[in-house]
C-alpha atoms as one frame of an Amber mdcrd trajectory, in Angstrom:
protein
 -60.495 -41.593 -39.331 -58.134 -41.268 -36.621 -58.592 -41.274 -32.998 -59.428
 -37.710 -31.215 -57.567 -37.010 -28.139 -59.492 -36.244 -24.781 -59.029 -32.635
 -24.218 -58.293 -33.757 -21.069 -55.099 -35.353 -21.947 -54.122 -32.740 -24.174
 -54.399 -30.231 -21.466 -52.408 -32.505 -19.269 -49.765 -33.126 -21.835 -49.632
 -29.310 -21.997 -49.059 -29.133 -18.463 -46.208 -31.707 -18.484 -44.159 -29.808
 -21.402 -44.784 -26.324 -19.682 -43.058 -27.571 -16.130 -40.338 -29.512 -17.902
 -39.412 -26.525 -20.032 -39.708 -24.144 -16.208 -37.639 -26.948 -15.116 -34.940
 -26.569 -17.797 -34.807 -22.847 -17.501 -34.369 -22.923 -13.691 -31.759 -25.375
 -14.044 -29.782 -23.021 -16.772 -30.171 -20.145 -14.814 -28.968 -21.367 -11.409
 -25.551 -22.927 -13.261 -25.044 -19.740 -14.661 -25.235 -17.781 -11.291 -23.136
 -20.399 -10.099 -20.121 -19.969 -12.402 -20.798 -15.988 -12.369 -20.343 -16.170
  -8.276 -17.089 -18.222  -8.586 -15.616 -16.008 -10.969 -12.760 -13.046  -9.398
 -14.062  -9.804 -10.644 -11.937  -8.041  -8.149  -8.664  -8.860  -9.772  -8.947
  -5.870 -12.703 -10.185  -3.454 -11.092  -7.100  -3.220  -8.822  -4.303  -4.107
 -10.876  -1.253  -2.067  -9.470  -2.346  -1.722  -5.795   0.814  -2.966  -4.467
   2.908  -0.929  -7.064   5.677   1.132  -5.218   4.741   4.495  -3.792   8.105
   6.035  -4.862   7.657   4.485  -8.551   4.279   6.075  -8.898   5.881   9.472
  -7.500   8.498   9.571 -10.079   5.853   9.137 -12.807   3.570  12.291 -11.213
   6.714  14.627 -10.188   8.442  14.436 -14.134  10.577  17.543 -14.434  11.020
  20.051 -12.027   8.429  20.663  -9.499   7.871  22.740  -6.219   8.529  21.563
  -2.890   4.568  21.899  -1.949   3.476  20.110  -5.209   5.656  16.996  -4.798
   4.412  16.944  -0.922   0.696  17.203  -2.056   1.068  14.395  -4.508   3.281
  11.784  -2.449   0.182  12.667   0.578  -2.747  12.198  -2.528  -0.557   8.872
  -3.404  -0.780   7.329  -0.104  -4.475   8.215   0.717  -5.495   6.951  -2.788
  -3.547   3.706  -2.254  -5.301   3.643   1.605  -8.812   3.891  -0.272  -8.166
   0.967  -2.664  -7.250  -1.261  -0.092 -10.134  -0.709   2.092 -12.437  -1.410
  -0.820 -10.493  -4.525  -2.371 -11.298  -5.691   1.659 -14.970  -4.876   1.236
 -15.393  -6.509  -2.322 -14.082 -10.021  -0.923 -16.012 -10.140   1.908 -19.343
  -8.996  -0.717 -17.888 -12.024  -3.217 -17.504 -14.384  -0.395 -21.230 -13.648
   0.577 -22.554 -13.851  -2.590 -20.969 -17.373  -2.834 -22.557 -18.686   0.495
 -25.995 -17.818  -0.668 -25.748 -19.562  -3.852 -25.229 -22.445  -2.178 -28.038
 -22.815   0.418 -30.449 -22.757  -2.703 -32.205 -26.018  -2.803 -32.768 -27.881
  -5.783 -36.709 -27.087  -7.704 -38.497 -29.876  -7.129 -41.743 -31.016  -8.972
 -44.118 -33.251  -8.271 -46.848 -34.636 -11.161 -50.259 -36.540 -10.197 -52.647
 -38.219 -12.738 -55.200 -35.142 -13.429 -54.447 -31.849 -14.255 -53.850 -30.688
 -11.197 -50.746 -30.255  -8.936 -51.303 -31.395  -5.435 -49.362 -29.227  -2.853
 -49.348 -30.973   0.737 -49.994 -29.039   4.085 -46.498 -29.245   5.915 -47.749
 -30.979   9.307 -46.348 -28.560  12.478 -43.290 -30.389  14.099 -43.626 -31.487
  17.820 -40.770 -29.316  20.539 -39.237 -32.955  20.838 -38.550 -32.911  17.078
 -37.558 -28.898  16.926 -35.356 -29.846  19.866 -33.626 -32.909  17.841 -33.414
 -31.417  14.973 -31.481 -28.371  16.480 -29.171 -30.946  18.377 -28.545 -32.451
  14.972 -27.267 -29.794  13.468 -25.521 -28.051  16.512 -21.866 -26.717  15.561
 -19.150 -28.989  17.455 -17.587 -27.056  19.515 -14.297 -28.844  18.707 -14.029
 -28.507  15.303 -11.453 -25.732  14.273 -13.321 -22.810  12.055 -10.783 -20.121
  11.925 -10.536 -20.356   8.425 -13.822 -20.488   8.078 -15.103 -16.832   6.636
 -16.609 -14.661   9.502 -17.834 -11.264   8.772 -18.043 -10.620  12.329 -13.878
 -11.165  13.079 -12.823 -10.032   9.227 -14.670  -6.688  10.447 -12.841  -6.656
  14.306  -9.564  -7.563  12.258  -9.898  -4.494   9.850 -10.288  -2.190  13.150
  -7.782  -3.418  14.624  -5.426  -3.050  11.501  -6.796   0.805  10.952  -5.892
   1.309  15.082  -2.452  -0.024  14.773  -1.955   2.155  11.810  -3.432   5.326
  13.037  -0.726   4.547  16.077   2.575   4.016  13.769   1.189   7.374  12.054
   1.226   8.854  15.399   4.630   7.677  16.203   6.158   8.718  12.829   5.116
  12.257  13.716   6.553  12.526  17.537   9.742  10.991  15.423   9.472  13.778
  13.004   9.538  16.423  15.813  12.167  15.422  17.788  15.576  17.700  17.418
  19.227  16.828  15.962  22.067  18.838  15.588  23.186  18.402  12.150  27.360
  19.046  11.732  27.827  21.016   8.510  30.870  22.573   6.676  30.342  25.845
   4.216  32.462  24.045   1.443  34.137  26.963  -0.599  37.723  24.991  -1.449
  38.484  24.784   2.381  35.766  23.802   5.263  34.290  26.056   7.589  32.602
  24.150   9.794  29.401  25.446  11.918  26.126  22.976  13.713  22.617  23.723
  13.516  19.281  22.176  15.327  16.460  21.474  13.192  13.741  18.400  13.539
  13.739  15.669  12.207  10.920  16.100   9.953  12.641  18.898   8.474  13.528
  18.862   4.522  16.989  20.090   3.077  15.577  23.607   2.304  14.781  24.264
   5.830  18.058  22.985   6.679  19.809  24.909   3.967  17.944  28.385   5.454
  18.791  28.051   8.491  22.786  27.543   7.385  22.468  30.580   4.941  21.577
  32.688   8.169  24.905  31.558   9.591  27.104  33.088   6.999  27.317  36.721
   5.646  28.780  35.500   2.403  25.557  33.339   2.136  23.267  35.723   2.899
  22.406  37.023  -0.673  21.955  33.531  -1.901  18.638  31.813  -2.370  18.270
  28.346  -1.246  17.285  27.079  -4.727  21.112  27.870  -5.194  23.017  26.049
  -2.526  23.409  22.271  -2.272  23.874  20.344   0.049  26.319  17.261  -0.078
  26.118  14.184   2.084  28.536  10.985   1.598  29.766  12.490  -1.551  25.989
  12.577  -2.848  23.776  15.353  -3.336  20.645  15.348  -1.541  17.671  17.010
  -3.171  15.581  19.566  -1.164  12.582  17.648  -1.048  14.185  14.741   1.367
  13.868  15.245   4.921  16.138  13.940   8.084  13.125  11.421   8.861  13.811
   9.758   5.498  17.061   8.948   5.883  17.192   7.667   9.561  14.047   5.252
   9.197  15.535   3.681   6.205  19.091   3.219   7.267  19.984   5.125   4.161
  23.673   5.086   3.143  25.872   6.939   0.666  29.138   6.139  -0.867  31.423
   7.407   2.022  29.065   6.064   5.038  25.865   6.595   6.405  23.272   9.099
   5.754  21.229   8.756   8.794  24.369   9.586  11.202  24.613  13.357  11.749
  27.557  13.216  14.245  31.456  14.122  13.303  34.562  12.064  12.276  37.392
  13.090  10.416  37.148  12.615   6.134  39.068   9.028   5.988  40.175  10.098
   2.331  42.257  13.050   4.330  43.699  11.396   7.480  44.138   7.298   6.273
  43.409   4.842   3.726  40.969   6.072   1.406  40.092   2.329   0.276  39.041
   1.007   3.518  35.384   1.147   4.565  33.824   3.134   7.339  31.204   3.321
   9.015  31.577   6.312  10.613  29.593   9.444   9.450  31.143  12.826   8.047
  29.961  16.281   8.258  27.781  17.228   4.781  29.008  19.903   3.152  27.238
  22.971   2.230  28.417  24.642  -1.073  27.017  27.232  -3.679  25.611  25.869
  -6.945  28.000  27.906  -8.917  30.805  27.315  -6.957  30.254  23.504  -7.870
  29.862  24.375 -11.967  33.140  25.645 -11.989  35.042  22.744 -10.058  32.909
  19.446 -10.112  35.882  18.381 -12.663  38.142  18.688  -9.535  38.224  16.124
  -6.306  36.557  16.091  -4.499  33.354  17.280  -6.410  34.116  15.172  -9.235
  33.036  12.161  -6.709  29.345  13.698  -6.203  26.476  12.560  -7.639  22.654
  12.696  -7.375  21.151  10.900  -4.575  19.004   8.152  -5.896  17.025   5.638
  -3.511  16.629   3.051  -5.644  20.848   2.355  -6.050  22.802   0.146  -3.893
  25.866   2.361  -2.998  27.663  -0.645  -1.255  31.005  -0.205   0.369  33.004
   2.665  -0.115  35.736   2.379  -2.767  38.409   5.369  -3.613  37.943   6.038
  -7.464
């Protein structure tokens, strides 16, 4: 007949198997936090942050569309792509936090006597002289360089200061946009007839394009939608403004598009293969009028502006 075991033992023995298995559990579970807090979940939520502001137009303004709606959706594109940024900021500096905790865990430790019961020690109350060497021990050296180091505290004065400097180069773009040129025109019909106008800088090609219809009986009975204006020997849509041009250093195919000053056309007074620099006046003309010659030179040198082409130097064709 075999040997009984003290219930006793078996009740320790039960003990034993019940912490190991804790143990084990504990142990799974922190690993797993671990690689879960080390993982980038911010990458797929903001794939295309950084995609081009004037791609993503061209996607939302397909077609024709209305001066105000292609406005309203370039503004709704730059707030939305504002937004994202500020919370990509605020997700890192959550992930980064997350990370720091999971570190300062300590590791479970147990601790297994003879009898069935644990025995948990009274922690004995440190002296000041300890407290005070401890806290010397683990002072931060003063030295040391921590600057890349994450601080909530200067990530947070950095992303003020970034929002401030932005809020001013808005500012500034706007006293920009309100400042006045005289813009040098010629009512194209076959021959020039040349006139100036004063409009702001933050003005688009309609408002330009109104203000030259008021300038010319002939014009008068013509809607904007049906003039065009002609810049470099490209045509500029309505939508563009002055500002555009002059804080990008646009150019065209004849010179630049930011200069709104005179010279005479180098394809009528010299060498129509040389490059200039100098600016000519942009030519108003009639939609119709440009059907019914844009075979014939000098309109069969226009094209549509487009931002994304490199017109290079000027070259007769």
């Amino acid at each position: 007949m075999s040997e009984r075991i003290p219930e006793a033992s078996q009740r320790q023995l039960m003990i034993v198997k019940q912490r190991e298995r804790e143990a084990a559990e504990h142990q799974r579970q922190k690993e797993a936090l671990i690689r879960d807090s080390q993982k980038d979940h911010t990458g797929d939520r903001f794939i295309g942050i950084s995609e081009n502001i004037d791609d993503r137009l061209k996607k939302s303004t397909i077609g024709l569309v209305t001066l105000s709606d292609f406005q309203r959706t370039r503004n709704d594109l730059e707030e939305e792509q504002r937004q994202l940024l500020a919370k990509t900021l605020a997700d890192k500096e959550i992930a980064s936090t997350k990370v720091k905790k999971t570190k300062k865990k300590q590791k479970l430790k147990l601790s297994f006597v003879g009898d069935e019961e644990e025995v948990i020690e009274p922690k004995r109350k440190r002296t000041d002289s300890e407290e005070a060497s401890e806290k010397k021990r683990f002072a931060k050296n003063p030295d040391v360089d921590t600057s890349f180091l994450p601080d909530r505290e200067r990530e947070e004065q950095e992303r003020v200061e970034r929002e401030e400097l932005r809020k001013a180069w808005l500012a500034q773009q706007e006293r920009i946009k309100q400042e006045d040129v005289e813009i040098t025109y010629s009512f194209w019909d076959g021959s020039g007839h040349r006139k100036t106008v004063e409009c702001k800088k933050g003005d688009n090609i309609a408002a330009f394009l109104s203000k030259c219809r008021a300038q010319f009986p002939e014009l008068r009975g013509t809607s904007v939608e049906n003039l065009m204006y002609i810049k470099e020997d490209l045509i500029i849509p309505h939508h563009y403004t002055f500002y555009d041009f002059i804080i990008n250093k646009a150019r065209g195919k004849s010179g630049p598009l930011f200069n709104f000053d005179v010279h005479d056309d180098v394809r009528m007074m010299a060498d129509a293969t040389k490059e200039k620099d100098e600016s000519h006046a942009g030519k108003v003309v009639e939609r119709s009028w440009y059907n019914r010659f844009k075979h014939i030179f000098p309109a069969s040198r226009w094209e549509i502006y487009d931002p994304d082409k490199d017109y290079g130097t000027y070259v007769s064709r």
